[in-house]
N, CA, C and O atoms as a GROMACS GRO file, in nm:
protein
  244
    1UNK      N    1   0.084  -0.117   0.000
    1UNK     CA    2   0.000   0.000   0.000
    1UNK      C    3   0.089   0.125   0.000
    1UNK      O    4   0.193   0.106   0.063
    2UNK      N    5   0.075   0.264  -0.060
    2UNK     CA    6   0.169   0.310  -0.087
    2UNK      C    7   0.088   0.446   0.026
    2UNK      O    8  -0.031   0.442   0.059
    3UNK      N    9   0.160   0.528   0.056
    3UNK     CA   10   0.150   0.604   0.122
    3UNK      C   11   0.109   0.746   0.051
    3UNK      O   12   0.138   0.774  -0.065
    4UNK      N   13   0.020   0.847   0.158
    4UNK     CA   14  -0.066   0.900   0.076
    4UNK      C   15  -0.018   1.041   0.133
    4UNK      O   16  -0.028   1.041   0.256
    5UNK      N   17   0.029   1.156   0.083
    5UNK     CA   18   0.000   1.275   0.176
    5UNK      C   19  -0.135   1.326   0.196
    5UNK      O   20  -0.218   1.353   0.110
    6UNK      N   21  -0.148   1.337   0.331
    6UNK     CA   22  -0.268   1.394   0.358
    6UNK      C   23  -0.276   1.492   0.479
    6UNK      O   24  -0.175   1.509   0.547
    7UNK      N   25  -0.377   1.550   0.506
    7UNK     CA   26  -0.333   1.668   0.589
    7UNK      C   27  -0.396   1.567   0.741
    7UNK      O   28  -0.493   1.492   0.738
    8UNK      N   29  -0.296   1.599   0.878
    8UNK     CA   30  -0.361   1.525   0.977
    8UNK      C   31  -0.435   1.566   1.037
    8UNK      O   32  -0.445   1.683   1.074
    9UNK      N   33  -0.546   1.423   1.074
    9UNK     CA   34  -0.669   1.473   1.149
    9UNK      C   35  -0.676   1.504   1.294
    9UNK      O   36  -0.771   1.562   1.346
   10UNK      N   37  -0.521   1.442   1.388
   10UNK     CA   38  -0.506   1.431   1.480
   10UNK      C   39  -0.435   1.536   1.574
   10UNK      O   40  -0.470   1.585   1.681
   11UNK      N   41  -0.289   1.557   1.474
   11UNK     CA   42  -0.210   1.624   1.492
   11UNK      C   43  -0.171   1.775   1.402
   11UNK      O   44  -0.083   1.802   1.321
   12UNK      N   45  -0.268   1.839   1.453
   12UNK     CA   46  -0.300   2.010   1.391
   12UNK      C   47  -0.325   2.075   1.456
   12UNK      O   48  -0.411   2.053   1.541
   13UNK      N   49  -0.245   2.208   1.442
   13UNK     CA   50  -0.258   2.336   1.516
   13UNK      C   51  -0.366   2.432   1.428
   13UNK      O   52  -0.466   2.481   1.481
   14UNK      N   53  -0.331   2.454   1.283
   14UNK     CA   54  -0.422   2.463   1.241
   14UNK      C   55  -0.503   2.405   1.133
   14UNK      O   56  -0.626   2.411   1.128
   15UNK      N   57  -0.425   2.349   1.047
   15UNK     CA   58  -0.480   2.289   0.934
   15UNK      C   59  -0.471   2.113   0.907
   15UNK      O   60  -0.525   2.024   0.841
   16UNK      N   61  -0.356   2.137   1.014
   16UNK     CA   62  -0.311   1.968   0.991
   16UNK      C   63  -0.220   1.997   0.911
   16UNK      O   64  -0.149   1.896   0.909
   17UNK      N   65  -0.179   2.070   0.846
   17UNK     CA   66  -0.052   2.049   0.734
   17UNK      C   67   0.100   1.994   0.746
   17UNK      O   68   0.160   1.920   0.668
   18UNK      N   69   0.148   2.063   0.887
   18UNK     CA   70   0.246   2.017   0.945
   18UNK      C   71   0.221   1.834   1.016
   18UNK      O   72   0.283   1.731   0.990
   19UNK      N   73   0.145   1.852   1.078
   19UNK     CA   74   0.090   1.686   1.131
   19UNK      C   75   0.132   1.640   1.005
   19UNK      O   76   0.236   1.575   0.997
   20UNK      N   77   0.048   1.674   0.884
   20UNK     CA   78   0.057   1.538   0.793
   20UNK      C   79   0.189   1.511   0.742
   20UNK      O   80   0.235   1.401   0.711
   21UNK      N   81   0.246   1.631   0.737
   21UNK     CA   82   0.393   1.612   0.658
   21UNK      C   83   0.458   1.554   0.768
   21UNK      O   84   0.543   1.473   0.730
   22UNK      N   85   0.448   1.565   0.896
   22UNK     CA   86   0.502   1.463   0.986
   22UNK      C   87   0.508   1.297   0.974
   22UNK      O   88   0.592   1.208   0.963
   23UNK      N   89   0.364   1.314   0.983
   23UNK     CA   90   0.334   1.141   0.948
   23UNK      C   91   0.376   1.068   0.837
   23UNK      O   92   0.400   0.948   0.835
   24UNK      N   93   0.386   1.170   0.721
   24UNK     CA   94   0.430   1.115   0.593
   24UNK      C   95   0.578   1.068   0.554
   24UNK      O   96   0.620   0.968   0.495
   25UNK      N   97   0.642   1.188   0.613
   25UNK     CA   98   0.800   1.169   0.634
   25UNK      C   99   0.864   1.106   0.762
   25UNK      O  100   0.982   1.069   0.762
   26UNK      N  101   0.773   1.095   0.880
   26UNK     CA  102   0.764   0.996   0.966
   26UNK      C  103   0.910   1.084   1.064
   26UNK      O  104   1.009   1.037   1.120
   27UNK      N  105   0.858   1.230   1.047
   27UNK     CA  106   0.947   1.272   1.123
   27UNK      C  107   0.846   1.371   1.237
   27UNK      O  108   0.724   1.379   1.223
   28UNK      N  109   0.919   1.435   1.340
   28UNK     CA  110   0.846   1.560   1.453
   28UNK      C  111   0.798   1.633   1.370
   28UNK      O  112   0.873   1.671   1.280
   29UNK      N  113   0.626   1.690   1.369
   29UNK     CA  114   0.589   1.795   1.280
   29UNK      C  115   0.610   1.908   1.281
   29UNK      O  116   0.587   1.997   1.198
   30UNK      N  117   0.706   1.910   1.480
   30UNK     CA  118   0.779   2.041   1.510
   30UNK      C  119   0.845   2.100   1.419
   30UNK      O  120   0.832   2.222   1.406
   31UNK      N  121   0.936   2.022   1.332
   31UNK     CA  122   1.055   2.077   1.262
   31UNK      C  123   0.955   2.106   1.096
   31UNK      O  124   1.012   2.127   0.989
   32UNK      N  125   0.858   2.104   1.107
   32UNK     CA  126   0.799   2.151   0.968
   32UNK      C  127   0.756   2.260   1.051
   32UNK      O  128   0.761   2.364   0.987
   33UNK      N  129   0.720   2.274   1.157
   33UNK     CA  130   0.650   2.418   1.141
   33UNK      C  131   0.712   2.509   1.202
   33UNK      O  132   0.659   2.617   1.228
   34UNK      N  133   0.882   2.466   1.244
   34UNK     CA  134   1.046   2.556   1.280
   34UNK      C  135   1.044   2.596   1.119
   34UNK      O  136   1.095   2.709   1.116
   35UNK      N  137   1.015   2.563   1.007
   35UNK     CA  138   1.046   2.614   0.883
   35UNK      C  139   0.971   2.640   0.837
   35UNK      O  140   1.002   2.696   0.732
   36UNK      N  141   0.812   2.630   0.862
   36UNK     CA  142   0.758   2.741   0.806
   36UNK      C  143   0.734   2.853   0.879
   36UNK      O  144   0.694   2.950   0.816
   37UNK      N  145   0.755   2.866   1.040
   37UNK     CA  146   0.815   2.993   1.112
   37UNK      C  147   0.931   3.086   1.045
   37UNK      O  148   0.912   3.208   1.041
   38UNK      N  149   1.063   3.027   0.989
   38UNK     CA  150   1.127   3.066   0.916
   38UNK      C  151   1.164   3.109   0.803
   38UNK      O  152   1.262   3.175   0.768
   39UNK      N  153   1.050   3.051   0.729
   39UNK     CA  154   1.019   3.075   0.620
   39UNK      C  155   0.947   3.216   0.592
   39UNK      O  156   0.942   3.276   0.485
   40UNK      N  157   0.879   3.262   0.750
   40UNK     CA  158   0.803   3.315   0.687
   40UNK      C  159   0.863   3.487   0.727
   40UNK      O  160   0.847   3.596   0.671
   41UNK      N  161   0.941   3.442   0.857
   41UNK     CA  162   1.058   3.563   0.882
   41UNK      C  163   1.158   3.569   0.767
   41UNK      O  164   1.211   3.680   0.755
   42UNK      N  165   1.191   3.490   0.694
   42UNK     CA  166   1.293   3.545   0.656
   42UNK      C  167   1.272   3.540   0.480
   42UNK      O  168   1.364   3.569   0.404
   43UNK      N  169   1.170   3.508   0.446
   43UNK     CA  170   1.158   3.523   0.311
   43UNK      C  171   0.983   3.582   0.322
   43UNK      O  172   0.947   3.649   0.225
   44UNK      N  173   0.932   3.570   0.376
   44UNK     CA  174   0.738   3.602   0.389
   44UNK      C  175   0.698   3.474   0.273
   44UNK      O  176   0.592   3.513   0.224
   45UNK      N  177   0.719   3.397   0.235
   45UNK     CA  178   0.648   3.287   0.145
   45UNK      C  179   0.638   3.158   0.260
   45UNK      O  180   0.603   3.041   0.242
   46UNK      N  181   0.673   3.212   0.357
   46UNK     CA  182   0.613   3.092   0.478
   46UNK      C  183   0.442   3.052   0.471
   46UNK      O  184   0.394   2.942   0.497
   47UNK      N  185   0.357   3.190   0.424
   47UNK     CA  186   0.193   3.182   0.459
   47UNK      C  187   0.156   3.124   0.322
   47UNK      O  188   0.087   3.025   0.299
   48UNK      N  189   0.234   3.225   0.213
   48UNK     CA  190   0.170   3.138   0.103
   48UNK      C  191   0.219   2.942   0.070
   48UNK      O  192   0.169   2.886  -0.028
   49UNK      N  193   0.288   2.887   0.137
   49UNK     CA  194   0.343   2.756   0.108
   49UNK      C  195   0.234   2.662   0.185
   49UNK      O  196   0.184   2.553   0.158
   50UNK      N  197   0.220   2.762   0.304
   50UNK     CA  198   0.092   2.673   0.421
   50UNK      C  199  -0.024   2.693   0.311
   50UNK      O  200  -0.075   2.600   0.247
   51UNK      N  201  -0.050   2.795   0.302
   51UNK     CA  202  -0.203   2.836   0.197
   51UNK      C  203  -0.228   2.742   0.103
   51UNK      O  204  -0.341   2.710   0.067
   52UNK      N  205  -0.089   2.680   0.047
   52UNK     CA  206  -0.082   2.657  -0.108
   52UNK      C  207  -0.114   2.475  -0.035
   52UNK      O  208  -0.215   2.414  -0.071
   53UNK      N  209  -0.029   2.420   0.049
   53UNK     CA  210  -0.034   2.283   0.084
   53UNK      C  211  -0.198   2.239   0.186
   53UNK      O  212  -0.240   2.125   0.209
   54UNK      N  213  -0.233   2.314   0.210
   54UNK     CA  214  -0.329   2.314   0.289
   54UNK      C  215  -0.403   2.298   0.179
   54UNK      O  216  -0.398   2.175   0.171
   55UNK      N  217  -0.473   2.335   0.080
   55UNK     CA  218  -0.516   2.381  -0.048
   55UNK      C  219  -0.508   2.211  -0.140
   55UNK      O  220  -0.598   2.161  -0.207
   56UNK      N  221  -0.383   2.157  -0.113
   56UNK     CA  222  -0.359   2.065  -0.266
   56UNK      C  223  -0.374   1.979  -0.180
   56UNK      O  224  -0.445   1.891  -0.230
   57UNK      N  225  -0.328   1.936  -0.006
   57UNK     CA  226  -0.336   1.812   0.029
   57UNK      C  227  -0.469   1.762   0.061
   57UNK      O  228  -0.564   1.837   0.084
   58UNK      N  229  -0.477   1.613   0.064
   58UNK     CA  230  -0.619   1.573   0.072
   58UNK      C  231  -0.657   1.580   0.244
   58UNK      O  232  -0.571   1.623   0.321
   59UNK      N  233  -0.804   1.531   0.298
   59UNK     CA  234  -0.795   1.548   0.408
   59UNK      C  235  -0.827   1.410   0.488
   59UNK      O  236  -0.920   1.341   0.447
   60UNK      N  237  -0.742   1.364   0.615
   60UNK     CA  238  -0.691   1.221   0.605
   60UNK      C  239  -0.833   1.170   0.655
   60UNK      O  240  -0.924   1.243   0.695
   61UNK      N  241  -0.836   1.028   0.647
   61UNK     CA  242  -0.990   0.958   0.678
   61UNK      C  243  -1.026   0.916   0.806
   61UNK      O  244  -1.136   0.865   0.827
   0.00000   0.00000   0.00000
């Protein structure tokens, strides 16, 4: 069975986006959302990347 990105239903602060990319890469979802904190200080395309993944990922079952 192959693995699916999806946004998590469990683990979300707000969208699940970070959760899911956690679960998917099977890493802390802390460190996705240390870079999109950073992302968003130091370039501002931190909101649009959440906007944009929040947007394309599915939502988990």
């Amino acid at each position: 069975m192959s693995k699916k990105l999806t946004k998590s239903a469990t683990d979300k602060k707000l969208a699940g986006v970070c959760g899911g990319l956690g679960e998917y890469f099977n890493v802390d979802p802390l460190i996705f959302r240390a870079l999109f904190v950073v992302l968003v200080i130091c370039a501002g395309t931190g909101v649009l990347a959440y906007l944009i993944l929040a947007l394309l990922m599915g939502h988990a079952k």
